[in-house]
N, C-alpha and C positions, 0 to 999 in steps of 0.2 A: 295710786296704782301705776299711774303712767312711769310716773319718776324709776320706780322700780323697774317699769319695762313689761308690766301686767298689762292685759286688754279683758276688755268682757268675753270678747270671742274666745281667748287661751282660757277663761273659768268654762264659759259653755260647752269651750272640748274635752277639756280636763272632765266634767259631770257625768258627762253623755258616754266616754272610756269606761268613767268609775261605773256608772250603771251596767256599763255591758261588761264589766270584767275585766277589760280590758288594760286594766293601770295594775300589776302585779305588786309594786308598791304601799297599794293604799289597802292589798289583802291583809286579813289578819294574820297573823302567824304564831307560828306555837312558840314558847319562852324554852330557854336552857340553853344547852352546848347544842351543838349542830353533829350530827353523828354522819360522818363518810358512810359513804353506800360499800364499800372496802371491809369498816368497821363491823357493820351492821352485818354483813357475811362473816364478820371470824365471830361474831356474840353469839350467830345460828350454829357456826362449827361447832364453837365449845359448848354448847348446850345439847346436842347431838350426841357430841364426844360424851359428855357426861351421860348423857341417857343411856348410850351404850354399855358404858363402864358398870354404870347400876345392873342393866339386864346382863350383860356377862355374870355378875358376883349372884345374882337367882340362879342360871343358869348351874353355877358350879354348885350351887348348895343342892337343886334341883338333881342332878347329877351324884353328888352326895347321898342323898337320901335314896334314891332307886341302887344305888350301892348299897348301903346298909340295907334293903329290901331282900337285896337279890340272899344274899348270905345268908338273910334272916332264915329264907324258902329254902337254901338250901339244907342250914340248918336242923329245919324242920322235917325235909325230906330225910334226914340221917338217922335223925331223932324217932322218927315214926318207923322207917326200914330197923333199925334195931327193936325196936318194939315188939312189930310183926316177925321177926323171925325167933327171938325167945320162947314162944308158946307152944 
């Protein structure tokens, strides 16, 4: 170990780091690609974006259909007024 340039004392402090945390190296770490904190903010955008897009296209069918309601009512209003004045 000397040859190398290792001592007991550089393993004792090296141990005594690794116990307290201290050596960010010897953490484990997750496997894959490394994602930019950049990145990670446009995956939330676009996922956002998309969520939005979905509720816009409820929205307009939502919209849609209290359309074809309202007609329906009105409809019905016409339908029932000619009724009642026949008799």
């Amino acid at each position: 170990m000397r040859q190398e340039g290792v001592y007991s004392s550089s393993l004792s402090t090296w141990r005594r780091q690794r116990e307290a945390g201290d050596l960010a190296a010897l953490a484990p770490r997750k496997r894959g690609p490394k994602i930019p904190a950049n990145r990670a903010e446009m995956q939330q955008i676009a996922q956002l974006t998309r969520e939005r897009d979905e509720l816009r296209r409820e929205l307009d069918k939502a919209m849609l259909v209290i359309g074809v309601q309202k007609k329906l009512a009105a409809l019905l209003d016409t339908l029932s007024d000619d009724k009642g004045e026949k008799p």
